[in-house]
VOGU-3710 file (C-alpha; in Angstrom, 3 decimals, decimal comma):
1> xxxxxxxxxx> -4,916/19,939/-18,919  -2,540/22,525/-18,518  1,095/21,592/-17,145  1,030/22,642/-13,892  -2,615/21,038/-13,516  -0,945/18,324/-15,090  1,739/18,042/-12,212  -0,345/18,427/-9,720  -3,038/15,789/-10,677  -0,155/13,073/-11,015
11> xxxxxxxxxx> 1,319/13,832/-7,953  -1,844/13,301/-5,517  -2,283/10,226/-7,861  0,868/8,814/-6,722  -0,540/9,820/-3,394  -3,271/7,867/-3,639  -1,191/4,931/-5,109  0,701/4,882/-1,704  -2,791/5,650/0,396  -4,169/3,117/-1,240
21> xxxxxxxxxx> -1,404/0,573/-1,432  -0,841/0,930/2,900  -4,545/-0,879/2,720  -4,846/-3,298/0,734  -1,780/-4,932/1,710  -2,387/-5,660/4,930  -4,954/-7,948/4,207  -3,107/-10,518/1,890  -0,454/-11,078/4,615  -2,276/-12,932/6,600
31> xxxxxxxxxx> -1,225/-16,326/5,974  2,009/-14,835/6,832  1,379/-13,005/9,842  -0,924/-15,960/11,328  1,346/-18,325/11,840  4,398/-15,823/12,588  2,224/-14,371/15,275  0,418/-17,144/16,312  -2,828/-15,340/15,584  -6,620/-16,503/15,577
41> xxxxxxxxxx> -8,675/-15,052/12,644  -10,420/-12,593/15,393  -7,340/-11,298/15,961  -6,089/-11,092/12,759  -9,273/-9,376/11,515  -9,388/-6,888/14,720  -5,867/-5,417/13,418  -7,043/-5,326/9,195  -10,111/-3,736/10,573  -8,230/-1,030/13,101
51> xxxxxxxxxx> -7,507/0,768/10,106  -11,321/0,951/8,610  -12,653/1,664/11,578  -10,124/4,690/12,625  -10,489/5,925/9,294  -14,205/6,267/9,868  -14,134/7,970/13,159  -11,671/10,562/11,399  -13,660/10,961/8,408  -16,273/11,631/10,364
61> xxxxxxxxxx> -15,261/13,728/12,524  -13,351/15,789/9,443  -16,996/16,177/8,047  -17,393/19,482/10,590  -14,239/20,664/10,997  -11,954/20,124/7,424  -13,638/23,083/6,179  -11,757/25,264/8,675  -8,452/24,946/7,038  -6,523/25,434/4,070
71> xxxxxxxxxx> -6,806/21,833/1,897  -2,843/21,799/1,247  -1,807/21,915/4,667  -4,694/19,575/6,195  -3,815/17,138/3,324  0,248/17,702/4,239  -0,815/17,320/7,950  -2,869/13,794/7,194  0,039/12,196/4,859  2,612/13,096/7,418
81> xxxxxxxxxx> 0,547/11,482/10,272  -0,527/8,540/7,817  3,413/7,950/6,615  4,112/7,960/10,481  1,815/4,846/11,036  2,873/3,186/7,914  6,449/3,210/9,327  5,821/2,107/13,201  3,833/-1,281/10,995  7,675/-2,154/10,375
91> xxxxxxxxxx> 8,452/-2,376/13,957  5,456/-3,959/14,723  6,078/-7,374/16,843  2,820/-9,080/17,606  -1,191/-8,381/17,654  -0,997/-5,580/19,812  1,908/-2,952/18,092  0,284/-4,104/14,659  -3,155/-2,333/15,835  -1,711/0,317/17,014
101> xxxxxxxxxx> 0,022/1,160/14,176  -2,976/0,645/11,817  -5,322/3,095/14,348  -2,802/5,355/13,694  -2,496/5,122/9,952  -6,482/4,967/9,488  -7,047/7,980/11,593  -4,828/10,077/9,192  -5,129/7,954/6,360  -8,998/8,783/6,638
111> xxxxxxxxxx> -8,794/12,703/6,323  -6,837/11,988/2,854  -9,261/10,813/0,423  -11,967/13,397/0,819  -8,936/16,277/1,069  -7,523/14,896/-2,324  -11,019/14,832/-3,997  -12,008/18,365/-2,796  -8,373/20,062/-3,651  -9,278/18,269/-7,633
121> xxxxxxxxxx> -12,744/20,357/-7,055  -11,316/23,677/-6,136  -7,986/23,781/-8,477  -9,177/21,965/-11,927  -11,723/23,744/-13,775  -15,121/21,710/-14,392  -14,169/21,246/-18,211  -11,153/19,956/-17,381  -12,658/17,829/-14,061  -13,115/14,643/-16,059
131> xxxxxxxxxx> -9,877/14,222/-17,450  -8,018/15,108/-13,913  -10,201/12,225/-12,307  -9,378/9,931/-14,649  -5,783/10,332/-14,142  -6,483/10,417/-10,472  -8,119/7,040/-10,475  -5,075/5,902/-11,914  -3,750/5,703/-8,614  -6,368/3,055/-7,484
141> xxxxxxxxxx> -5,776/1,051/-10,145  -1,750/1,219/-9,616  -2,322/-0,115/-6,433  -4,374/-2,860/-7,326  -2,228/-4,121/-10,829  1,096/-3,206/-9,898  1,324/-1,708/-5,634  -0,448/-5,503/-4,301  1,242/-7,948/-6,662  5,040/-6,478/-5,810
151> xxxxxxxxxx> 3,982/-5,838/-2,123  3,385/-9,755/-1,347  6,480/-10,341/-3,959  8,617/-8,266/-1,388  7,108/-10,050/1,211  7,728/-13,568/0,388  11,426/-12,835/-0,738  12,725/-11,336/1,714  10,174/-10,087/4,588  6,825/-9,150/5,842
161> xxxxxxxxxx> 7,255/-5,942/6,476  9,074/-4,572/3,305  5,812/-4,068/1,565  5,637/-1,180/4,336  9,054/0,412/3,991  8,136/0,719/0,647  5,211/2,532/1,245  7,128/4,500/3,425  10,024/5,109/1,415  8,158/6,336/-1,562
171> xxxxxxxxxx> 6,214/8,502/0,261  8,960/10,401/2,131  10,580/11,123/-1,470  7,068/12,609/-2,234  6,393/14,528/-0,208  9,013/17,497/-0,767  7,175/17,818/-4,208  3,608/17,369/-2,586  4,922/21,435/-0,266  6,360/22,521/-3,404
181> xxxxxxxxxx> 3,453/21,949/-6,725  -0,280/21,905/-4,448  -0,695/25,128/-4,098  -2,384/26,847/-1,068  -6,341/26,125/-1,642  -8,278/28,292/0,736  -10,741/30,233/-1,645  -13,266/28,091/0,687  -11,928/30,319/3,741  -13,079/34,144/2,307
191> xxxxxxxxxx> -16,884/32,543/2,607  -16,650/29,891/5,101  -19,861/28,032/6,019  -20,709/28,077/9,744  -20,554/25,108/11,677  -24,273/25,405/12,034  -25,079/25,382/8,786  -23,178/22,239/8,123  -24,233/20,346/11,070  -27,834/21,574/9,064
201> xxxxxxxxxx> -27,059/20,071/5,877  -25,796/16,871/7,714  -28,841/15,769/9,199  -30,949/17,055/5,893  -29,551/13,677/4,529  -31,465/11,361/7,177  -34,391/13,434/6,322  -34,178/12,516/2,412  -35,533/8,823/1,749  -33,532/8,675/-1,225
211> xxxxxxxxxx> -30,294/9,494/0,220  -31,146/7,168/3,315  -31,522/4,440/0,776  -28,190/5,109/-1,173  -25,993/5,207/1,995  -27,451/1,756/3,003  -27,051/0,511/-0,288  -23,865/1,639/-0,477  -22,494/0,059/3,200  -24,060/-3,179/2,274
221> xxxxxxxxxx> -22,715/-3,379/-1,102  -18,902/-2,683/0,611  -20,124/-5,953/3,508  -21,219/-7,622/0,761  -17,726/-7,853/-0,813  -15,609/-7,152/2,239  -16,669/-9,758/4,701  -14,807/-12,575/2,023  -11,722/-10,473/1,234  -9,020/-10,371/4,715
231> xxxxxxxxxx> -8,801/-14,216/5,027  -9,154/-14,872/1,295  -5,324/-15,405/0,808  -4,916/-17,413/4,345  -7,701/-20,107/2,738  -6,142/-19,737/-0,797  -2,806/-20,744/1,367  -3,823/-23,172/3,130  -7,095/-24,385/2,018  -6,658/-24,531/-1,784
241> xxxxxxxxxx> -2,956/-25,517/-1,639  -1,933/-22,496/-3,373  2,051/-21,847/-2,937  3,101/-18,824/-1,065  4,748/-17,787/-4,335  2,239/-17,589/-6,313  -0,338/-15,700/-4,634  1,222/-12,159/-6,248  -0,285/-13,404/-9,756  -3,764/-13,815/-8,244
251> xxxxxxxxxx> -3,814/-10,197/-7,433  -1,692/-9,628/-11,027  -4,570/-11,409/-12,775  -7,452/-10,215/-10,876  -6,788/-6,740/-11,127  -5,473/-6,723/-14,409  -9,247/-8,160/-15,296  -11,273/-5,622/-12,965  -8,812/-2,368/-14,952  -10,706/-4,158/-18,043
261> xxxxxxxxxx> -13,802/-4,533/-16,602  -14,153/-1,247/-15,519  -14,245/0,521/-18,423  -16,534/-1,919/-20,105  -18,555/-1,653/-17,093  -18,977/2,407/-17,557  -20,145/1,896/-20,570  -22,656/-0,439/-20,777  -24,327/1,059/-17,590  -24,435/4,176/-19,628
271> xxxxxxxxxx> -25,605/2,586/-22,545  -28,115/-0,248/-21,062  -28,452/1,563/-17,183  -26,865/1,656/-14,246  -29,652/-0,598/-12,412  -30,287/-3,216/-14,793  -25,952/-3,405/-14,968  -25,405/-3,618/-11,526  -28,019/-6,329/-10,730  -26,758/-8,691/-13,597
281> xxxxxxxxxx> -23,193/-8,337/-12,184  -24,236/-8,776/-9,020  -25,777/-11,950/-9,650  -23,289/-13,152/-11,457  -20,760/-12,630/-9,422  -22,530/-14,897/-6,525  -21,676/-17,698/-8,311  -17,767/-17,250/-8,314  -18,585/-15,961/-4,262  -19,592/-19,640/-4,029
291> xxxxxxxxxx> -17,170/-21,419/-5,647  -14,136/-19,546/-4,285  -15,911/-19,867/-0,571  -16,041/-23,835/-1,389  -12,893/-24,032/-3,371  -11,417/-27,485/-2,582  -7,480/-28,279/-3,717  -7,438/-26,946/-7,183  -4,717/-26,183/-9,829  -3,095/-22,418/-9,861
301> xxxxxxxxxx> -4,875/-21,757/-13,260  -7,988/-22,895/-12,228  -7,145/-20,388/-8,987  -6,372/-17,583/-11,849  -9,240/-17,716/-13,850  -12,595/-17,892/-11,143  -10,547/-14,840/-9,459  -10,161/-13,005/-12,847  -13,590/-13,627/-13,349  -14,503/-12,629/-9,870
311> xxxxxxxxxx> -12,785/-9,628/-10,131  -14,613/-8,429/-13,476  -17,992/-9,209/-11,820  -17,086/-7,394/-8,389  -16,253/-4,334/-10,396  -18,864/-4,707/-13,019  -21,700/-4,537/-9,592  -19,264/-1,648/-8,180  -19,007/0,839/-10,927  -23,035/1,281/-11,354
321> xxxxxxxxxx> -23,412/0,792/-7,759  -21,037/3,506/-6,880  -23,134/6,077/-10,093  -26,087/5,245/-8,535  -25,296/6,207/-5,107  -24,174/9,326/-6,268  -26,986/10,106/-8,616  -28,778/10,354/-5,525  -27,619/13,425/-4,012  -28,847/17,096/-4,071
331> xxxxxxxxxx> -26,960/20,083/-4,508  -27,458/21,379/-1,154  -25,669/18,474/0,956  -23,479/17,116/-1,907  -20,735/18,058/0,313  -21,897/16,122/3,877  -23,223/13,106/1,829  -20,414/11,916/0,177  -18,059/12,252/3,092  -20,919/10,576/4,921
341> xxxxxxxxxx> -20,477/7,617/1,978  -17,145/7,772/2,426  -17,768/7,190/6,226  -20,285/4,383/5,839  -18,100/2,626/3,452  -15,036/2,817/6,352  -17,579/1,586/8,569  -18,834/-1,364/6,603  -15,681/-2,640/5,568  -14,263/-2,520/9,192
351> xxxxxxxxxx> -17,717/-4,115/10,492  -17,758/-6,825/7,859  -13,775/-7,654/8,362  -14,574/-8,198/12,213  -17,484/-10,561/11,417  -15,327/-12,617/9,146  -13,094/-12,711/12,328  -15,669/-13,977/14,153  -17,205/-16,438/12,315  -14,267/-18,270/10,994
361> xxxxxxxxxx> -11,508/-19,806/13,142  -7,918/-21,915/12,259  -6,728/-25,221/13,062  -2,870/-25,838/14,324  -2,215/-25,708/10,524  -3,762/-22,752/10,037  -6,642/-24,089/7,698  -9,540/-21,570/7,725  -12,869/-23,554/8,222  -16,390/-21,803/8,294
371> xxxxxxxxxx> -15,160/-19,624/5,185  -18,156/-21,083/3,140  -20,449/-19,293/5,905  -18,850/-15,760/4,935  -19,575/-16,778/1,327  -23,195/-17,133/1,542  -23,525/-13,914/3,925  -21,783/-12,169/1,439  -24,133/-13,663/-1,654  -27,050/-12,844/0,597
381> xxxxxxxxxx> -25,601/-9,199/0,943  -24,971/-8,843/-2,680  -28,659/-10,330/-3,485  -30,216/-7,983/-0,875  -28,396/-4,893/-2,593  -29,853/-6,374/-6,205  -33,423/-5,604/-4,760  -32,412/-2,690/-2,841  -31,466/-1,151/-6,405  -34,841/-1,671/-7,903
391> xxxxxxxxxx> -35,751/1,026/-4,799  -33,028/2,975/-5,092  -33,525/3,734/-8,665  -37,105/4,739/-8,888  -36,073/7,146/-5,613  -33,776/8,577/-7,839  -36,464/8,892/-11,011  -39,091/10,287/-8,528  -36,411/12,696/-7,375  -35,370/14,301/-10,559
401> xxxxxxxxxx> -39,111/13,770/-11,999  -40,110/16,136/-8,826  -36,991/18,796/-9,726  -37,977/18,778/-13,189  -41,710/20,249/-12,173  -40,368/22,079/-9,732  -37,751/23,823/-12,458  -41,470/24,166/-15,032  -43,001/25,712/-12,024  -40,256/28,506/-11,296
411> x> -38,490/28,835/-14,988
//
């Protein structure tokens, strides 16, 4: 890539790294927040799933109106907002301020992805596309090797809420260099597409079986792995006798494993097929669902390992999963479907954290109990989505068989 391309790319990958960093966080302080706050799992999932949820509604909503304005400033706009909801978590004293500043970070924090992700579109040429996503998905994987594991490390030193002032603090001294190197992208504005039009191409997806299929593939598939993950640390805590101390190098170790897996993962599915990859993942991976749902006292390494292996198998079933789903869009509503995945995806992870809310409750030492119910919803999730991609993928070889004759009959 060229240098300013170069520049830019890094800089909304550090972007992400703080985006995505503001998320995951808040889940694996719950077995410090619970007993701080006095909170019930409900309540404890109602605030990690504030942030889903606004992020859907504002994802949503952006799928009609982001097209209206110039990317930079809409982007600048979101982070500000998102930054500003990051910062009131520090002064957050109970159940009730918490939520309020996580609505407020998801509602902006949902108009960033899909802004990021179109600016890569319009500024890097298509030749040079692959190598700018790679370095943007950098970000992601920051935030899950390096952003989680020092975030809880923070947190048990000195305080919960330093994870967020660091989050805070880094993005503050980014953002001068986010106005200065993204250019102004509104090339989009000289032949803008009329709200009609796109409210058209939006409901064109519920009218296409195949794209129907993906999006419901691809909410379950999020449930499926989401409805297990907010009070996973609380029951590692308390249930597994895992010291507070320690839980950074679960996150160190399982994302160090999923990096790995990943891009083994790409290329197999490439090699052996995206289908026939996912579904031997996913089943797989049900069996370390199990034993981490039933995990009685165990040692740390035993801890290390069935998450490291966990991990691999989540993102062995996630990296097909997420080709196929997008192997299933046309041309002409590319744009509305995947900020409709993106949506769906919000929505399932927000849906499944309030059912793992629901179903589970804590004792006066905050022991989780009924988390061996949210593992076998999520291995019946994950074994539904296994069948569901034996549809999906002859939707998707019906679909390109039909384009094909379609391309013979009008050469």
């Amino acid at each position: 890539m060229k240098r300013n391309e170069t520049i830019l790319v890094a800089l909304l990958a550090l972007l992400n790294f703080t985006h995505i960093l503001d998320f995951m966080i808040m889940m694996p302080l719950g077995n410090i927040l619970m007993p701080k706050w006095a909170l019930t799992t409900s309540q404890f999932a109602v605030i990690v799933s504030g942030y889903s949820l606004a992020a859907f509604v504002s994802s949503f909503t952006a799928i009609f109106f982001a097209d209206k304005f110039d990317r930079k400033k809409l982007l600048l706009w979101a982070y500000l907002g998102f930054l500003l909801g990051t910062f009131g978590c520090v002064f957050a004293t109970g159940h009730f301020t918490m939520l309020l500043a996580r609505i407020v970070a998801g509602i902006f924090g949902g108009l960033i992805g899909a802004q990021v992700l179109s600016i890569i579109g319009d500024v890097i040429p298509y030749e040079r596309r692959g190598q700018a996503m790679g370095l943007l998905m950098g970000g992601f994987a920051l935030a899950s090797v390096v952003g989680v594991p020092f975030g809880l490390f923070l947190a048990n030193k000195f305080d919960w809420y330093f994870p967020f002032i660091v989050v805070a603090v880094v993005g503050s001294l980014l953002f001068p260099f986010l106005i200065k190197y993204i250019p102004n992208v509104n090339g989009h504005l000289l032949n803008p597409v009329h709200l009609r039009q796109r409210v058209d191409n939006f409901f064109l997806i519920f009218k296409n079986d195949t794209q129907m299929t993906a999006l419901a593939f691809s909410m379950l598939m999020i449930m499926g792995h989401f409805i297990i993950i907010p009070l996973i640390n609380p029951y590692m805590v308390y249930n597994v006798g895992v010291k507070q101390e320690y839980t950074p190098l679960i996150y160190l170790c399982g994302g160090l494993s999923a990096m790995i897996t990943a891009q083994l993962t790409g290329k197999f599915a490439d090699r052996y097929g995206k289908r026939q990859v996912f579904v031997v993942s996913a089943l797989v991976s049900t069996i370390f669902i199990f034993f981490i749902t039933n995990m009685p006292v165990m040692p740390l390494f035993v801890v290390l390992i069935t998450f490291s292996l966990w991990f691999s198998t989540a993102t062995g079933r996630t990296v097909p999963g997420q080709a196929m789903t997008t192997q299933a869009v046309t041309t002409q509503t590319r744009g509305s479907f995947m900020s409709l995945n993106s949506c769906v995806q919000s929505l399932g992870s927000g849906l499944a954290t309030l059912a793992s809310g629901w179903i589970t409750f804590s004792d006066a030492s905050y022991s989780i109990h009924n988390y061996h119910i949210l593992g076998y919803i999520s291995i019946g999730l994950i074994l539904l989505c296994a069948a569901m991609a034996y549809r999906l993928d002859r939707l998707i070889i019906a679909h390109f068989r039909s384009l094909e004759e379609v391309k013979n009959l009008h050469p």
